[in-house]
C-alpha positions as MATLAB code, in Angstrom:
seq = 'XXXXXXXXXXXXXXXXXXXXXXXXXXXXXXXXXXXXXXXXXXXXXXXXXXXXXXXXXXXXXXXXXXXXXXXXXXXXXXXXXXXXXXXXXXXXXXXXXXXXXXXXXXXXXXXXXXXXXXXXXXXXXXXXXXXXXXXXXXXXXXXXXXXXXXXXXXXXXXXXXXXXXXXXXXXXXXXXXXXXXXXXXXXXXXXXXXXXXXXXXXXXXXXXXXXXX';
ca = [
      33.071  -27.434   20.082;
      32.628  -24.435   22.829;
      34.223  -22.386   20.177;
      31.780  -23.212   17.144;
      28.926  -23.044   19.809;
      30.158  -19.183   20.630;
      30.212  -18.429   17.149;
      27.096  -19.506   16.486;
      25.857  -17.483   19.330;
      27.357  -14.244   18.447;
      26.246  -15.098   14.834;
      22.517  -14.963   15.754;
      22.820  -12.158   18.326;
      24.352   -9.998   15.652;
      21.402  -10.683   13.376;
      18.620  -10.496   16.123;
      16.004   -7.892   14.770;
      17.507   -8.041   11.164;
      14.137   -9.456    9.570;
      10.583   -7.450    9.847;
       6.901   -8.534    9.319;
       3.887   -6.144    9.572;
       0.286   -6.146    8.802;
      -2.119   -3.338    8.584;
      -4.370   -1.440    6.897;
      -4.492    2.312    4.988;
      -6.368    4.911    3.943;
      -5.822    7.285    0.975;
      -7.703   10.342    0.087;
      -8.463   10.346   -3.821;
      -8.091   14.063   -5.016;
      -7.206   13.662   -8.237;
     -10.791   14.600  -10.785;
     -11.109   11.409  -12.686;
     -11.322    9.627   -9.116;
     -13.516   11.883   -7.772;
     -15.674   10.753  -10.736;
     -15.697    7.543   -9.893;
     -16.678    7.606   -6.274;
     -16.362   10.468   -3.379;
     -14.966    7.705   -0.847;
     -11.716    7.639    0.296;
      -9.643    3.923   -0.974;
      -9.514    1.705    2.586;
      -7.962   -1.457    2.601;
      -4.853   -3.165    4.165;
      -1.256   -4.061    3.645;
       1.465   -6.869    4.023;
       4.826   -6.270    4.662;
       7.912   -7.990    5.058;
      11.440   -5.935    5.361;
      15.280   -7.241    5.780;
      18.022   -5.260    7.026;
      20.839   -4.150    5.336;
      24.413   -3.530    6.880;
      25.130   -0.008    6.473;
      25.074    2.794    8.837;
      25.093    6.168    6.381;
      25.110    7.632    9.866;
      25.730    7.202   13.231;
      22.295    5.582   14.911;
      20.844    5.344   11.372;
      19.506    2.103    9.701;
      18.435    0.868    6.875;
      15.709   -1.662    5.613;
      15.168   -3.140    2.212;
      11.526   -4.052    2.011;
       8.644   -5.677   -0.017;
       4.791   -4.533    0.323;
       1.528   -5.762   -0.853;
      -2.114   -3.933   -0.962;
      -4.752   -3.917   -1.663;
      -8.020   -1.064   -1.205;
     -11.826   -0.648   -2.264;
     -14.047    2.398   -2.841;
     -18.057    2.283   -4.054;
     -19.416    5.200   -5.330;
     -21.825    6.600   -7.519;
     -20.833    8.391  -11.777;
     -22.871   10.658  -13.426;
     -25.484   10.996  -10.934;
     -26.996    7.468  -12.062;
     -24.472    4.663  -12.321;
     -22.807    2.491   -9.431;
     -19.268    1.889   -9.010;
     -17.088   -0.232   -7.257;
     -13.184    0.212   -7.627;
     -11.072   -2.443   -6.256;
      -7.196   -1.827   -6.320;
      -3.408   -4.457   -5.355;
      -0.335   -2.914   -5.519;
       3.221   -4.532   -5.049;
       5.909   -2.382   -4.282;
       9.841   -2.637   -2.907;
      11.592    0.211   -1.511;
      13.805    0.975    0.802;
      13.372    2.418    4.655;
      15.650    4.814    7.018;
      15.296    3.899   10.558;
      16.550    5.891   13.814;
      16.058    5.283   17.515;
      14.616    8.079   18.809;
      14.715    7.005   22.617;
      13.938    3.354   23.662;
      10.501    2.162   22.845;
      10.013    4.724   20.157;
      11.223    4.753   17.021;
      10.914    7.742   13.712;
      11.414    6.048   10.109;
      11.092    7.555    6.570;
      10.896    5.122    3.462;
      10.700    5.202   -0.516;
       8.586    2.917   -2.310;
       8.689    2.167   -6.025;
       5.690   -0.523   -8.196;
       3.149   -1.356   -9.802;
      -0.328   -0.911   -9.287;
      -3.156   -2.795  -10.304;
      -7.363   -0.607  -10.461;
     -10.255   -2.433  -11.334;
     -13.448   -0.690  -12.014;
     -17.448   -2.359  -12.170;
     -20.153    0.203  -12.950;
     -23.499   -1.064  -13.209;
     -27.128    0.695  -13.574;
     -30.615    0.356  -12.018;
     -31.272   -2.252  -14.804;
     -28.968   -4.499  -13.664;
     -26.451   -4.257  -16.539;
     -22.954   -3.863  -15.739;
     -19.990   -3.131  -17.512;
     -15.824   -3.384  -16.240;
     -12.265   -2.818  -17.084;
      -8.779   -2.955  -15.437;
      -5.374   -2.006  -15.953;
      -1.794   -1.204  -14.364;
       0.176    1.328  -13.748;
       3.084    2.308  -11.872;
       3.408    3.376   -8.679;
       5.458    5.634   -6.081;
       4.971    6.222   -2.103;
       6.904    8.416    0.033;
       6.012    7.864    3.834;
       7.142    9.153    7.427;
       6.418    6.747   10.313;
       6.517    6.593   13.764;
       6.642    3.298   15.941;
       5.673    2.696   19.505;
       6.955   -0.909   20.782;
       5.445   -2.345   23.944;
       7.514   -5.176   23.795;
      11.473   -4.001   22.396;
      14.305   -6.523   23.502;
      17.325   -7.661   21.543;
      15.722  -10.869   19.281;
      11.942   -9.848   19.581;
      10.177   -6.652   18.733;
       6.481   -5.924   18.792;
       4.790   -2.773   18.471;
       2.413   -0.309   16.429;
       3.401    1.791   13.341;
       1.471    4.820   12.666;
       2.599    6.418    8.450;
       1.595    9.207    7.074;
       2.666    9.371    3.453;
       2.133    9.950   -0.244;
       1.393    7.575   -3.135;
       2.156    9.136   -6.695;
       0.393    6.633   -9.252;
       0.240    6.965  -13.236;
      -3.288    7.214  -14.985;
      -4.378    3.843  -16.098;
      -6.924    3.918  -19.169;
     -10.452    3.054  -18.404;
     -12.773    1.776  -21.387;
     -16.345    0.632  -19.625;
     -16.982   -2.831  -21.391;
     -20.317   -4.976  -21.149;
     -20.289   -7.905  -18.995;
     -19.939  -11.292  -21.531;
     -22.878  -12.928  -19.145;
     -25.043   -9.859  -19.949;
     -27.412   -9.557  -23.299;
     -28.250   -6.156  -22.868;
     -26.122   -3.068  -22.800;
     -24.971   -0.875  -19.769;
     -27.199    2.538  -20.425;
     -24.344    4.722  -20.805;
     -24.489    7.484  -23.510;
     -21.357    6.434  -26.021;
     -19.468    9.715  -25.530;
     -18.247    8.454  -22.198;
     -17.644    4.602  -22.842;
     -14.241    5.534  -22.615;
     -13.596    6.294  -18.838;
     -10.175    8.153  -19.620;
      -7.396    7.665  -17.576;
      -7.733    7.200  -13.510;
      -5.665    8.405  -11.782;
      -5.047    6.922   -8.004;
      -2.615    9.498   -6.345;
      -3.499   10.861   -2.911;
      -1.984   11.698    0.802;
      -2.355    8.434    2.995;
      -2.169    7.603    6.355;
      -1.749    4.373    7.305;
      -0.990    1.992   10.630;
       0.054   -1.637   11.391;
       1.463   -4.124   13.853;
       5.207   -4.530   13.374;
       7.361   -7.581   14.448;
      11.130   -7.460   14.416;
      13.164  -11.002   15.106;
];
């Protein structure tokens, strides 16, 4: 019995810190010209995150992480100098995440990100009408972080991440269609019904509150 209880010890020590939950929020700057057409914000929102650890060491003091994400962001702005828009975005992603203790307390990470993204765009007129579309694409985010724990022991971890990063997304078609509900028609001359494809890519910087157990 002393023996199993040992094991079972030793078991749960050697996975202390092996799971990861964060929550947080982002910002990316839209500098691609069919977002800037849409709105001159910059896409806020937040993010959900949950990562695992995986055992292998590619180097001496390195780590890695497999992990899932979700987001989500928002941006209002105004098109052709008339029409109000609202853009509301989700994205799921898994990817993968290199970790290295840097000194105690403080610790440098760089992860890949691969999924799919989801934009949804409302534009609506001084007349009230209001036309919408959606549509996914895929998605891929490149990030350096760096995290500052207040509280770091063996089994509990809680700290602050601070990423700065890249998200690479592929142009999603855009076609602005009249609301069902509505029996007039969005004023919007007929040459640009069709929005074209939006593209979502832009540097980011992000932070969030990061739990290891």
């Amino acid at each position: 019995m002393r023996i199993a209880i040992a094991l079972v010890l030793l078991t749960t020590l050697a996975h202390a810190g092996d799971n990861e939950v964060s929550v947080g929020f982002s910002d990316r700057a839209l500098r691609t010209s069919s977002a800037n057409a849409v709105t001159r914000d910059s896409l806020a929102g937040g993010t959900l995150g949950y990562a695992r650890g995986i055992d292998v060491a590619p180097l001496p003091g390195l780590s890695l992480r497999a992990e899932g994400n979700f987001a989500w962001g928002e941006a209002d702005g105004v098109m052709f100098q008339a029409l109000g828009t609202e853009l509301r975005t989700l994205a799921f992603t898994v990817g993968a995440r290199a970790v290295y203790e840097l000194v105690p307390h403080i610790v440098a990470s760089a992860r890949l990100d691969v999924g799919a993204a989801r934009a949804a765009l409302a534009i609506r007129d001084d007349a009230g009408h209001s036309a919408r579309d959606n549509g996914w694409g895929a998605l891929t985010q490149a990030a350096l972080g760096l995290d500052l724990y207040a509280l770091y022991r063996p089994r509990l971890t809680l700290g602050f991440r601070f990423e700065l990063g890249y998200i690479a997304t592929t142009s999603i078609g855009m076609t602005a269609t009249p609301d069902s509900s509505s029996d007039d028609t969005l004023q919007l001359q007929m040459t640009a019904a069709s929005l074209g494809g939006l593209n979502l890519s832009g540097p980011v910087l992000a932070g969030s509150f990061v739990s290891q157990f």
